[in-house]
Structure formats: structure tokens, C-alpha cells
C-alpha positions as CSV (number, residue, x, y, z in Angstrom):
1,X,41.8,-1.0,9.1
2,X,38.2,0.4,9.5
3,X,35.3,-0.6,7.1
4,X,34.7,1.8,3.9
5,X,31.6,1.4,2.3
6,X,30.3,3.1,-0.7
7,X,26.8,4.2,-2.4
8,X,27.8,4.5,-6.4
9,X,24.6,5.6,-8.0
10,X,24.5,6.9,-12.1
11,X,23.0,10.5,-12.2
12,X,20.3,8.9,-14.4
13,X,17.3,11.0,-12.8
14,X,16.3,10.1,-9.5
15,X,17.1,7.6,-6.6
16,X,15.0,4.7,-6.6
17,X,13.8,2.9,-3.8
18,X,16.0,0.0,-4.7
19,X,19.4,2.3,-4.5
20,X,18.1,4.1,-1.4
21,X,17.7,0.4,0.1
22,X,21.2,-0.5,-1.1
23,X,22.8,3.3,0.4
24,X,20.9,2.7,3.9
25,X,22.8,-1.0,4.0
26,X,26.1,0.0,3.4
27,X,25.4,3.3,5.3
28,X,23.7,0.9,8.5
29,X,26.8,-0.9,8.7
30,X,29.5,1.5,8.4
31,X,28.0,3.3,10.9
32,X,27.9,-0.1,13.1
33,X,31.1,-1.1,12.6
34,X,32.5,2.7,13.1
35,X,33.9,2.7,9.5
36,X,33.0,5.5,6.9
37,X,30.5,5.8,4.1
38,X,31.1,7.2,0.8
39,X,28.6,8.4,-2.0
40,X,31.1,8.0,-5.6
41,X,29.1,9.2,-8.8
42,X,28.7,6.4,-11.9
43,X,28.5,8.7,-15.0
44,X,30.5,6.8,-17.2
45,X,27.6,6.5,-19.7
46,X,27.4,10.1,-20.9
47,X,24.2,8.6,-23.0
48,X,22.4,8.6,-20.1
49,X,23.0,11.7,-18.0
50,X,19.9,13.6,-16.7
51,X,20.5,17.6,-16.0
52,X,20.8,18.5,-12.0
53,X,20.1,14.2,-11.2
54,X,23.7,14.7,-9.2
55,X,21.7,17.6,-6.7
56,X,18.6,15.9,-6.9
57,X,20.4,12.2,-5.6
58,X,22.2,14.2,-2.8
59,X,19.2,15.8,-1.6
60,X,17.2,13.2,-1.3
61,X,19.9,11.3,0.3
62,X,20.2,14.5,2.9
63,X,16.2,13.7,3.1
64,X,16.3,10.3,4.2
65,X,18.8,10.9,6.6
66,X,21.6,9.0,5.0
67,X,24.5,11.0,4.6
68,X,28.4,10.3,3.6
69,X,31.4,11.7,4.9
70,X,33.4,11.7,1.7
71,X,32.1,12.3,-1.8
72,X,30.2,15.2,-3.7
73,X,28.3,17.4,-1.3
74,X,26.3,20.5,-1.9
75,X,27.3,24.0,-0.8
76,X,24.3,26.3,-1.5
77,X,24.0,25.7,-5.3
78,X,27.5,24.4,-6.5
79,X,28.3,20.7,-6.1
80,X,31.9,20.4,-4.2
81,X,33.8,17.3,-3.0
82,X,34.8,16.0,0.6
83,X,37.0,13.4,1.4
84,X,41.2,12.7,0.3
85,X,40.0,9.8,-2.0
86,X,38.5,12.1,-5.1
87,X,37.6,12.6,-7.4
88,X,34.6,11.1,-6.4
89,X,32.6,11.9,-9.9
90,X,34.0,8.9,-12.4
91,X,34.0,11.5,-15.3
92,X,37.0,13.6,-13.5
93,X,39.3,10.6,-13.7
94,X,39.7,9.6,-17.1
95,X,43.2,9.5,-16.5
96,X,43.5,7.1,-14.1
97,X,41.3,4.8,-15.9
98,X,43.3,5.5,-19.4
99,X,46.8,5.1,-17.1
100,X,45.3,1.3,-15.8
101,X,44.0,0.2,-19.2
102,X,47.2,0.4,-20.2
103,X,48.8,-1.2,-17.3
104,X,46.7,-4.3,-17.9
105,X,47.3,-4.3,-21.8
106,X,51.0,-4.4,-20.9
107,X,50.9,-7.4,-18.8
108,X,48.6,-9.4,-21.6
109,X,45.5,-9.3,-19.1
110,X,43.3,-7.0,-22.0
111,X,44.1,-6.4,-25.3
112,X,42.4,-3.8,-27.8
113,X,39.6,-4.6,-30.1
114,X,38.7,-3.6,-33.7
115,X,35.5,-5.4,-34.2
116,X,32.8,-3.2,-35.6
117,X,29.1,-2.9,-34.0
118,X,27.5,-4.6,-37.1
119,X,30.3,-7.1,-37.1
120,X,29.1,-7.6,-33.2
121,X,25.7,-8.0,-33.7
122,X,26.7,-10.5,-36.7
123,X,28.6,-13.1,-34.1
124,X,25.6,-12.7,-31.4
125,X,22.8,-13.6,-34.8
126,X,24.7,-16.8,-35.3
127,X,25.6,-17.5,-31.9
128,X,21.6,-17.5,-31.1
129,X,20.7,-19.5,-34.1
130,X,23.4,-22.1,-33.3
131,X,22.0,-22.0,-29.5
132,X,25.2,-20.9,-27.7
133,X,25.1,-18.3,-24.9
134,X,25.9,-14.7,-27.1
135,X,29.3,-13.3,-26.3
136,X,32.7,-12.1,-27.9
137,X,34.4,-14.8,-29.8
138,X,37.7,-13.2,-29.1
139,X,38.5,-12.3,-32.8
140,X,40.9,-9.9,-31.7
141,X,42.5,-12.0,-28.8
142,X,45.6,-13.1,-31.0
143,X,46.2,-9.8,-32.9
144,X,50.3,-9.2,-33.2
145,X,51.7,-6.1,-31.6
146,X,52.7,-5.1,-35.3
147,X,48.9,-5.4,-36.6
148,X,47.7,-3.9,-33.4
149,X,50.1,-0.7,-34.1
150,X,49.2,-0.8,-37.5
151,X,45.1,0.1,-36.7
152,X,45.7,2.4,-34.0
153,X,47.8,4.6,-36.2
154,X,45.7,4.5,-38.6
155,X,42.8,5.7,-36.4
156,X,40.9,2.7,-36.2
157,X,38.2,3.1,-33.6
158,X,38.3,0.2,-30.7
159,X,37.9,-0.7,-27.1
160,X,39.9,-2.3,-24.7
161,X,38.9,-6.1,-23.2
162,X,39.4,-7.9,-20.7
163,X,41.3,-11.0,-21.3
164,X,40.4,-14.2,-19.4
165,X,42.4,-17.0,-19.1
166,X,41.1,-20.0,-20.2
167,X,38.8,-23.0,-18.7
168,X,40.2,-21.4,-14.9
169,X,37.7,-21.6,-12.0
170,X,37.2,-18.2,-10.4
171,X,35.9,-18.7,-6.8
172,X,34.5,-15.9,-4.0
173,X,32.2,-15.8,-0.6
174,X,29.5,-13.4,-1.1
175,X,28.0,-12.7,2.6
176,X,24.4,-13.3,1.4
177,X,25.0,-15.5,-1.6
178,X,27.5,-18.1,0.1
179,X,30.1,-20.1,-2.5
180,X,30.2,-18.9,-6.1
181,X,32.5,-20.4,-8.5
182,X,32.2,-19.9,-12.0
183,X,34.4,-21.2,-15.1
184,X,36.1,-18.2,-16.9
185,X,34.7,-20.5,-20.4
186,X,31.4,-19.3,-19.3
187,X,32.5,-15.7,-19.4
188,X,32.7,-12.7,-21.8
189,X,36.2,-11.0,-22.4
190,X,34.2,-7.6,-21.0
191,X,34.6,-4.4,-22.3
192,X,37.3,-2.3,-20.0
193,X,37.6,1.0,-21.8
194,X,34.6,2.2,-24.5
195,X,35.7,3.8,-27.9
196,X,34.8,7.3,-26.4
197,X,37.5,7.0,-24.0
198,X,35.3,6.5,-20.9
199,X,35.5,3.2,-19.1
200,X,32.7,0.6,-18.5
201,X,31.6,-0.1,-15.1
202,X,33.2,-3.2,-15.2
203,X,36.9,-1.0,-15.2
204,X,36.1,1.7,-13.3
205,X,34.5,0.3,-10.3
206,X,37.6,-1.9,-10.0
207,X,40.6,0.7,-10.2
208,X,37.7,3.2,-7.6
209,X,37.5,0.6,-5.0
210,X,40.6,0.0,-4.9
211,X,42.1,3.5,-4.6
212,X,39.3,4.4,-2.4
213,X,39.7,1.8,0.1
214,X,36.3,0.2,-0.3
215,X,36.4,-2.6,2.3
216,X,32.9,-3.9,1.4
217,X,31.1,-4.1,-2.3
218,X,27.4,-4.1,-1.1
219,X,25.3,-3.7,-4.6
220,X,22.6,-5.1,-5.7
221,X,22.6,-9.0,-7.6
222,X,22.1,-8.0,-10.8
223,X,25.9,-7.5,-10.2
224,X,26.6,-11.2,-9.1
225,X,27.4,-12.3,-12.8
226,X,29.8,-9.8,-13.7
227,X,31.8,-10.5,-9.9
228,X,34.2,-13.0,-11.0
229,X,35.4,-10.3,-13.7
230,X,36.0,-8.0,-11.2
231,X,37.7,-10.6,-9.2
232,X,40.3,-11.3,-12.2
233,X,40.8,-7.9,-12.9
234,X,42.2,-7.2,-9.1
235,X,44.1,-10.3,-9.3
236,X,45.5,-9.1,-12.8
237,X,46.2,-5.8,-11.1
238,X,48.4,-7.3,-8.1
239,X,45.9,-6.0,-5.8
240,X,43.6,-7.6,-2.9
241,X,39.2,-7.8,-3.6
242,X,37.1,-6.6,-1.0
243,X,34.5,-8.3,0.5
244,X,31.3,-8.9,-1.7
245,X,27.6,-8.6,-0.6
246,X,25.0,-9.1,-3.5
247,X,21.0,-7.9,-2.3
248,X,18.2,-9.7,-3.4
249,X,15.9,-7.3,-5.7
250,X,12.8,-5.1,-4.5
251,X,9.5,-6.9,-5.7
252,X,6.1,-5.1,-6.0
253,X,3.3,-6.4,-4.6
254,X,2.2,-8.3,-8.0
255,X,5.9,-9.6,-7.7
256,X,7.3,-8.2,-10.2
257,X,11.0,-5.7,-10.1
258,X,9.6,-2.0,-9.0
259,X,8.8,0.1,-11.9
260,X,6.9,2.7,-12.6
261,X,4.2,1.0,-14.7
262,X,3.3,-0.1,-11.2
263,X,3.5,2.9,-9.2
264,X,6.0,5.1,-7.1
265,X,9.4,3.9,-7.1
266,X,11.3,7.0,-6.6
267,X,12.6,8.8,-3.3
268,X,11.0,11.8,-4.2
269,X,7.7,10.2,-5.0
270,X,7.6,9.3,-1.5
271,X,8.5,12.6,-0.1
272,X,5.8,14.3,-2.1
273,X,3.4,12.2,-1.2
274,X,3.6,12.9,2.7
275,X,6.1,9.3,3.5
276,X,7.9,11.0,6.8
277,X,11.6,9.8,6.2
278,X,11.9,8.0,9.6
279,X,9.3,6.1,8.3
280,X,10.6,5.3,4.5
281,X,13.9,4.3,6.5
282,X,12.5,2.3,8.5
283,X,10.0,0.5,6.8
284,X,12.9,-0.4,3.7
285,X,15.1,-1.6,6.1
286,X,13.0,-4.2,6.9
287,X,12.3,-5.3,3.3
288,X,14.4,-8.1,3.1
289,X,16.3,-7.6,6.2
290,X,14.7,-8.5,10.2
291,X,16.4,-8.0,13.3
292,X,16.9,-10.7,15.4
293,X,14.1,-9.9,17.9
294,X,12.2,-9.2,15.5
295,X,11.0,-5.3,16.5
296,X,9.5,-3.8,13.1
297,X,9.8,0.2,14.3
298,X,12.9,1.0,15.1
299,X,14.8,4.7,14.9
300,X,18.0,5.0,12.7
301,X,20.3,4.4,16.2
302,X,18.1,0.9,16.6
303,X,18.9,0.0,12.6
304,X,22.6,1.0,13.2
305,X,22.4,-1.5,16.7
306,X,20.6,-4.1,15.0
307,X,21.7,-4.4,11.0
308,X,24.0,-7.2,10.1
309,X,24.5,-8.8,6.8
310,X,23.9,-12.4,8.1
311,X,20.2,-11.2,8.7
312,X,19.8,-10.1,4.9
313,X,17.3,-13.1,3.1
314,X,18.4,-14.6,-0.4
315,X,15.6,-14.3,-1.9
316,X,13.5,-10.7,-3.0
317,X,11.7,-8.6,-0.4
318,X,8.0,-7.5,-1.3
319,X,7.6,-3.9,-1.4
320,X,3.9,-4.1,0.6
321,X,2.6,-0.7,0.4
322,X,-0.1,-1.1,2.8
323,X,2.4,-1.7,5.8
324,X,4.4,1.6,4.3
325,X,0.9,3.2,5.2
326,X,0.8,2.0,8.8
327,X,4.1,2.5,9.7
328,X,3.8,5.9,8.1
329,X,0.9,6.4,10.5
330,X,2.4,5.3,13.4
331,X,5.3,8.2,13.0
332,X,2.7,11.1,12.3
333,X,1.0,9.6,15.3
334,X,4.5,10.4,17.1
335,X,5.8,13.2,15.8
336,X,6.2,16.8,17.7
337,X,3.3,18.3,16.7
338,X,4.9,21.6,15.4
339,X,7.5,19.9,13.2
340,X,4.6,17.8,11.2
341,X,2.5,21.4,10.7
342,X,5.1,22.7,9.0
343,X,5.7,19.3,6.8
344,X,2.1,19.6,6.0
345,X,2.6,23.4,4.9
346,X,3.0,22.6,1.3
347,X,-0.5,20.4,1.1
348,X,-2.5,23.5,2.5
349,X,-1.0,26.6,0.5
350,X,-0.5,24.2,-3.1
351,X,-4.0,23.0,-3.1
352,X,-5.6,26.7,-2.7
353,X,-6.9,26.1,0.9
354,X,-4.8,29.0,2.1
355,X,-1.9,31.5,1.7
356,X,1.7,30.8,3.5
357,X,1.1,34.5,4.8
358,X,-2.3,32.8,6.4
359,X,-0.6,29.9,7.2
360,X,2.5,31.4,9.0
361,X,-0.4,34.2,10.8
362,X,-2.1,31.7,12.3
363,X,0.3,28.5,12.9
364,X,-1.1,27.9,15.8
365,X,-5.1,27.3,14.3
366,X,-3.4,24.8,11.9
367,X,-1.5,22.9,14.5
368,X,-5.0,22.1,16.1
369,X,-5.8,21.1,12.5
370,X,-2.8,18.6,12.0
371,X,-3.6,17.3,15.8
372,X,-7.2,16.6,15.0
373,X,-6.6,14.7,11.8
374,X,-3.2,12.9,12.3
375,X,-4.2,9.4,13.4
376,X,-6.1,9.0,10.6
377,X,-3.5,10.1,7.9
378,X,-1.6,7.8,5.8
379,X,0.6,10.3,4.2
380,X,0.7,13.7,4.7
381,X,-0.8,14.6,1.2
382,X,-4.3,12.6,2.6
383,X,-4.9,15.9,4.6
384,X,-6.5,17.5,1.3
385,X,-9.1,15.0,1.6
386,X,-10.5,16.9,4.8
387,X,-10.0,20.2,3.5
388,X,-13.6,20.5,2.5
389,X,-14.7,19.2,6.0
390,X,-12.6,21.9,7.5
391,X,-14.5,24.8,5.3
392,X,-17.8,23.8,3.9
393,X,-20.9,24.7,5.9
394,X,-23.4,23.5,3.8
395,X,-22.6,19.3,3.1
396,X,-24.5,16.8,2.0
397,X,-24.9,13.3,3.9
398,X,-22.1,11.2,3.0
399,X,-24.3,8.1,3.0
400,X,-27.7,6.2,3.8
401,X,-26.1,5.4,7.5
402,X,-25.7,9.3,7.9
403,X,-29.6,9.8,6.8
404,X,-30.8,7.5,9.0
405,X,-28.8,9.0,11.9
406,X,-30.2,12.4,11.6
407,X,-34.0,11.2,10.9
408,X,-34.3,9.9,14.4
409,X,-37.1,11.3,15.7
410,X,-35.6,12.7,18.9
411,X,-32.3,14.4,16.6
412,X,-34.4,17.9,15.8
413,X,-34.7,18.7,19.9
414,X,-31.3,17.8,20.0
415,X,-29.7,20.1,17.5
416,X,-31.8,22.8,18.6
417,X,-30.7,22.4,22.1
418,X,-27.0,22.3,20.9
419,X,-27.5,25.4,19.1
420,X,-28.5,26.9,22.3
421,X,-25.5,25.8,24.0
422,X,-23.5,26.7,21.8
423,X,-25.1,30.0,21.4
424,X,-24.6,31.2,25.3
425,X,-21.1,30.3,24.8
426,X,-18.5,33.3,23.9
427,X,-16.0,30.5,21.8
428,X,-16.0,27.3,21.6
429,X,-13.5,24.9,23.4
430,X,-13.1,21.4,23.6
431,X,-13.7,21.8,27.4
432,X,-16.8,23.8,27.1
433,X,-17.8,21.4,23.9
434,X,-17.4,18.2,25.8
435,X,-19.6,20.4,29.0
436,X,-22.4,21.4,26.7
437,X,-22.5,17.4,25.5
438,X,-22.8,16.5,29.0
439,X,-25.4,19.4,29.6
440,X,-27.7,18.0,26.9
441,X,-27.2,14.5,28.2
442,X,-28.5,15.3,31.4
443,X,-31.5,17.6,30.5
444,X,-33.0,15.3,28.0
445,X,-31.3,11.6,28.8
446,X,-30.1,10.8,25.4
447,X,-26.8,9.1,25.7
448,X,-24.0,6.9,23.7
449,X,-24.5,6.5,20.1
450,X,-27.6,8.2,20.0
451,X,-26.2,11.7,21.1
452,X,-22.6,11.8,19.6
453,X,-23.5,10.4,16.5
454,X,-26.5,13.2,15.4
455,X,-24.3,15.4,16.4
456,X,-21.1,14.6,14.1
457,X,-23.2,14.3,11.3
458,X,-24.9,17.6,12.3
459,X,-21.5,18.9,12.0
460,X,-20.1,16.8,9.5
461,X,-22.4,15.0,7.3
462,X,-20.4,11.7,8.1
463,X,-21.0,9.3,10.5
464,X,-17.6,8.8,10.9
465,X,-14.4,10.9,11.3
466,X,-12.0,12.7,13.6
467,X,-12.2,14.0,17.5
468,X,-15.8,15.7,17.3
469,X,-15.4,18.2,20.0
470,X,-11.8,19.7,18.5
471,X,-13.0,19.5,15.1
472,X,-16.2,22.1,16.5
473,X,-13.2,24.4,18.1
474,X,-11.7,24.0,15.0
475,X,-13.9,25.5,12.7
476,X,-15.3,28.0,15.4
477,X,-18.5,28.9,16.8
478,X,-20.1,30.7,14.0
479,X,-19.5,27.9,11.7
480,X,-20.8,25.3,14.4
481,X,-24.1,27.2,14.7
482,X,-24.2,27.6,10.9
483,X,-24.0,23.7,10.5
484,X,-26.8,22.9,13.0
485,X,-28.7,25.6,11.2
486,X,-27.8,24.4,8.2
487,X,-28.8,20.5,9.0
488,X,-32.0,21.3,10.8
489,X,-33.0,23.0,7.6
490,X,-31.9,20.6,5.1
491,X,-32.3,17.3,6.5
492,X,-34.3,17.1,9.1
493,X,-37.4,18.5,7.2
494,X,-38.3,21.7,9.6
């Protein structure tokens, strides 16, 4: 039988970078293996449900690049399913859940409990105070069929548990974790079905991956405690576990879990900020994970090649932000030129610089835009930062490096022999730029630092920044002439 993986997120919001981590690796090997991978909706806890979080996950999913073949999809605006295994959203089967409950009440593996939430909280104050691990004390364990009948009838509110045998070793292989074997005297009797009907995780994840074929569990290890559980409750069912892979968590750089005290965490967060997907993909891939020959950029066919579990680390991957930057830089260094205008679309007509009509009238002015300023982008949304360089003719020096550049005493015959250049020019090209710097070279024998770097801040007010000569097409030759007018005035005391 082929592999079946599965990406089981809770509609709570957003995808975090963790889950998008955990979806690539069970999307990576599916793919590698030539199984299938399937995205199943957790919304078991109604508590926690966030309006439109079920578009919003598939969408960004669709973003990143990794997509499933069975599962909710979107078609326009309505959410439909793919895929003989549905439903694939937990809260459309409540039956089958309800229908297995009872299966395992029947054959003494759970049993119902009556035990009130301040009754609850009571046994977990005293368990604390008497230093024992809090759990259920299993008050309801021994209840007789008769007394059982009895409460339901009468309306009693309860759950369903699950019922553990006693002092019995449960044992697995976890493909990162190695050996686990726990003592089911060190467990809970977990909660199967809630009082409103809906069942926990612990229930539903069971009786979903068994029904949809899940060959591998690949989750993250906050999961590893509640694993022998799961493993009971196939056995207790007749039916065989899959194979378990538990992930180390995502640290921030301060090594703590990712939140958002300590800054983006979320899929979209990324996107907003200008994070090309290629490049989110494959810089998460590698937190955690490395390929044996240890190649850091790699496309999603190289990850598909190159993933395998046995590669995974134990311990937590650092989520290093400033490698995020360069790799991010490294793909808008490398991508087709007209694809990344249009990605940086939203950054020029949302901050005011222009209009879409502008934008779409003259694509081909802001492509030369994008191509002068990509190597030095992070993210897409750094291109704001420049917007200002792009449009303002009268500057000021960005610092006392630029000042002392432009009070060289040979910098005023310079400029005024650029303007002249520039002047007898009809535009300006980065052929005819690079000429006229050449020109001036040769007719008054300033060369290297001391002609190119006048010149940018002339232009620029910095002594620092992108390709000088396309910037000057850029901005055109009435603005060029304006700048030099505009420095030889202003700063070099004419």
C-alpha cells in the first residue's frame, strides 16, 4: 500500500510556522515516496473556532506551495471536499465518533463519567498538595451497568473515558524519537467523547487515521505523551497503528517556543512582509532537518529528492531570522524579473507612491525599479525604504561621510561638467550614463572613488546604494539635472 500522510490543523486563526513546517514534512515525503497527502480539519473544540481560519489555512497553504490531493479545497468562495475518505472537516462526523464510543464502552475499554468540573478540580488540589502527578482517580471506573443507566436517564451530564488497563507496558518506535515505553500507571484514563457530544482529539484522531488510511502520524512532540493512548485505543479497536514521527519544536532565536510576544510566527506574516514562498519553504525545511550533502538552497523537487525522516535532529531547530533574510535575498536575486514586479505591486500602490492604473501604465519603468534595487532587498516590503530615493529631488546628506564626499574641492567642476553631459543628451540611458562617466574621466582625470562617489551622492545624498547609472535612467533626465542643480546649490556652497 502507498504512504498517506496527513496535515490536521484546528481552524484556530492562522497557520503558524510550526504547522507549516509539520504540512511541508509530511507533504516532502509523500511526495518522495509517491503516496498521497491529505489536509483533515481539527474543529472539535467549537470554543476555539475563528470565522473564515478554514480559507485562510488553505490559502496559505496554496501560497507556500504545499497542496493536498484529498481534503477541503476552495472553489471560488465556497469550501468543498476532494478525496473518497471524507468528511474531512471533524465536525461532519459526529456520528462515527458517537457510533465508536460506543463500540469501545461495549467491550469495557471506556466507560462513562459523571464527575462534575468542581469535583475535578477538587481531586487535582489534593493530588498537588499530596505531590502526585494530577490526573483522574477513576471514581467512575467501577460504576454498575444499573447505576450507569440510572444517570444517563436521568440526564446526567458526562463524558466518555478511556479505560487503561492496569500496571501494562505500552511500547512504539517513533522514527525520530527511537524506543518509547511507558507504564499505563503513569497515564490518565483520557477523555474520548466531551459532554457536548464532540470528541477530544485523543478519539477523533484515532477512529480519522484509521478510516483514512493514514500510513504515517508526523505531528509535532507535544503529541509524544498522549501516543501510548492512541496506541491502546487502536489495539482496543482490533485495528493496526501507523507509523509515528514526533518533531522537535521551532525555537526563536532567544530559544524560547515561537510566539508572537517575539515576533512573526504566522504564514501570512511572512507573506506580507515580502518572504517569497520558495524561500519560506526552503529555509523551514532546513530548520531542524539537513540533507545529506549538506546543500542549504534547494527548490521544492531538491526537498522532495532529498527529505527523509532519518535526517530530522531530536532536539529543537532555531528559527534564525537573519539567514530567512539571506536566503530570501538570494531568491529575489533569482527571480524572473517580471514575476517579482508584480509581487512588489502591493508595496508601491498601499504606501501612496503610486496608483495600480500608474503602475499597470508603465510596468515596464517599475521593472527597471525592482531590477535596480533587488540585491539589496531582504523582503519585498524593504522596497518602501527607497521610495523617497526614487522621488525626492531635494535630499539632505545622509551622513558626515557623504559631506565630506561632496566638499572635495575638485567635486563643484565635476557636477557642473555632469550637468553638461547630461544636458546635450536627449534621455538618459545606462549606456549613455556609463559614456558621459568615461567622458568626464578623460577630460579632467578624476577616476575611482573620487569620481563615482561625488556623483552618487550628487544624485543621492548617500554614499552608498544601488547601480548609480540605472538608478539616473531611472528617475530621468530632468530629475538628474535637477539633483546636480540641486547639490551644487545646497552643498557645495556656490
Amino acid at each position: 500500500m502507498s504512504v498517506r500522510l496527513r496535515f490536521a490543523p484546528s481552524p484556530t486563526g492562522y497557520v503558524h510556522i510550526g504547522g507549516l513546517r509539520t504540512a511541508l514534512y509530511n507533504y516532502l515525503y509523500a511526495k518522495k515516496e509517491q503516496g498521497q497527502y491529505i489536509l483533515r480539519v481539527e474543529d472539535t473544540d467549537q470554543t476555539r473556532l475563528v470565522e473564515g481560519a478554514i480559507e485562510g489555512m488553505i490559502k496559505a497553504m496554496s501560497w507556500a506551495g504545499v497542496m493536498h490531493e484529498e481534503g477541503p479545497v476552495l472553489e471560488g468562495d465556497k469550501i468543498v471536499e476532494i478525496g473518497e475518505y471524507g468528511p474531512y472537516v471533524q465536525s461532519n462526523r459526529l456520528e462515527i465518533y458517537k457510533k465508536h464510543s460506543d463500540e469501545l464502552i461495549e467491550k469495557g475499554h471506556a466507560y462513562y463519567c459523571f464527575c462534575s468540573k468542581e469535583r475535578m478540580e477538587n481531586v487535582r488540589e489534593t493530588q498537588k498538595a499530596e505531590g502526585k502527578t494530577p490526573k483522574y482517580d477513576g471514581h467512575c471506573r467501577h460504576l454498575t451497568k444499573e447505576e450507569v443507566k440510572t444517570k444517563l436517564a436521568a440526564g446526567e451530564s458526562h463524558v466518555v473515558r478511556l479505560k487503561l488497563p492496569e500496571n501494562r507496558v505500552i511500547e512504539f518506535d517513533d522514527l525520530i524519537k527511537g524506543h518509547i515505553a511507558v507504564n499505563t500507571n503513569d497515564m490518565d484514563d483520557q477523555v474520548l467523547m466531551k459532554a457536548d457530544g464532540f470528541p477530544t482529539y485523543h478519539m477523533a484522531v484515532v477512529v480519522d487515521d484509521h478510516y483514512m488510511k493514514i500510513t504515517h502520524v508526523v505531528r509535532g512532540d507535544e503529541w509524544l505523551i498522549s501516543t501510548p493512548k492512541h496506541i491502546y485505543t487502536y489495539e482496543a479497536f482490533g485495528w493496526k497503528a501507523p507509523q509515528f514521527v514526533h518533531l522537535p519544536v521551532i525555537l526563536s532565536q532567544s530559544k524560547k517556543k515561537l510566539s508572537k510576544r517575539e515576533g512573526d510566527v504566522s504564514v501570512e506574516d511572512f507573506r506580507k512582509k515580502g518572504y517569497l514562498p520558495e524561500a519560506l519553504i526552503n529555509f523551514i525545511a532546513l530548520v531542524g532537518w539537513s540533507p545529506e550533502d549538506g546543500e542549504e538552497i534547494m527548490s521544492m523537487e531538491a526537498l522532495i529528492e532529498k527529505f527523509s525522516f532519518d535526517r530530522v535532529s531530536k532536539s529543537s531547530g532555531v528559527f534564525d531570522v537573519d539567514k530567512l533574510n539571506w536566503m530570501n535575498n538570494h531568491y529575489i536575486k533569482q527571480y524572473d524579473l517580471v514575476k517579482l514586479t508584480e509581487l512588489c505591486k502591493p508595496y508601491f500602490v498601499d504606501s501612496g507612491f503610486t496608483t495600480e492604473a500608474n503602475f499597470e501604465a508603465n510596468k515596464q519603468w517599475f521593472e527597471k525599479v525592482v531590477q535596480c534595487l533587488r540585491e539589496r532587498l531582504n523582503k519585498l516590503d524593504e522596497i518602501e525604504s527607497y521610495f523617497d530615493l526614487l522621488s525626492n529631488n531635494h535630499f539632505k546628506l545622509e551622513d558626515q561621510e557623504a559631506e565630506s564626499m561632496i566638499a572635495l574641492e575638485h567635486v563643484p567642476v565635476l557636477l557642473e561638467t555632469l550637468k553638461t553631459k547630461f544636458s546635450e543628451l536627449e534621455t538618459l540611458e545606462v549606456a549613455n550614463v556609463k559614456a558621459s562617466f568615461k567622458a568626464i574621466q578623460k577630460e579632467l582625470g578624476i577616476k575611482g572613488k573620487d569620481l563615482f562617489m561625488p556623483i552618487r551622492v550628487a544624485i543621492t545624498g548617500q554614499v552608498h546604494g544601488p547601480d548609480i547609472a540605472l538608478l539616473i535612467e531611472i528617475i530621468g533626465k530632468h530629475n538628474a539635472i535637477e539633483r546636480i542643480e540641486h547639490s551644487l546649490t545646497a552643498f557645495c556652497n556656490l
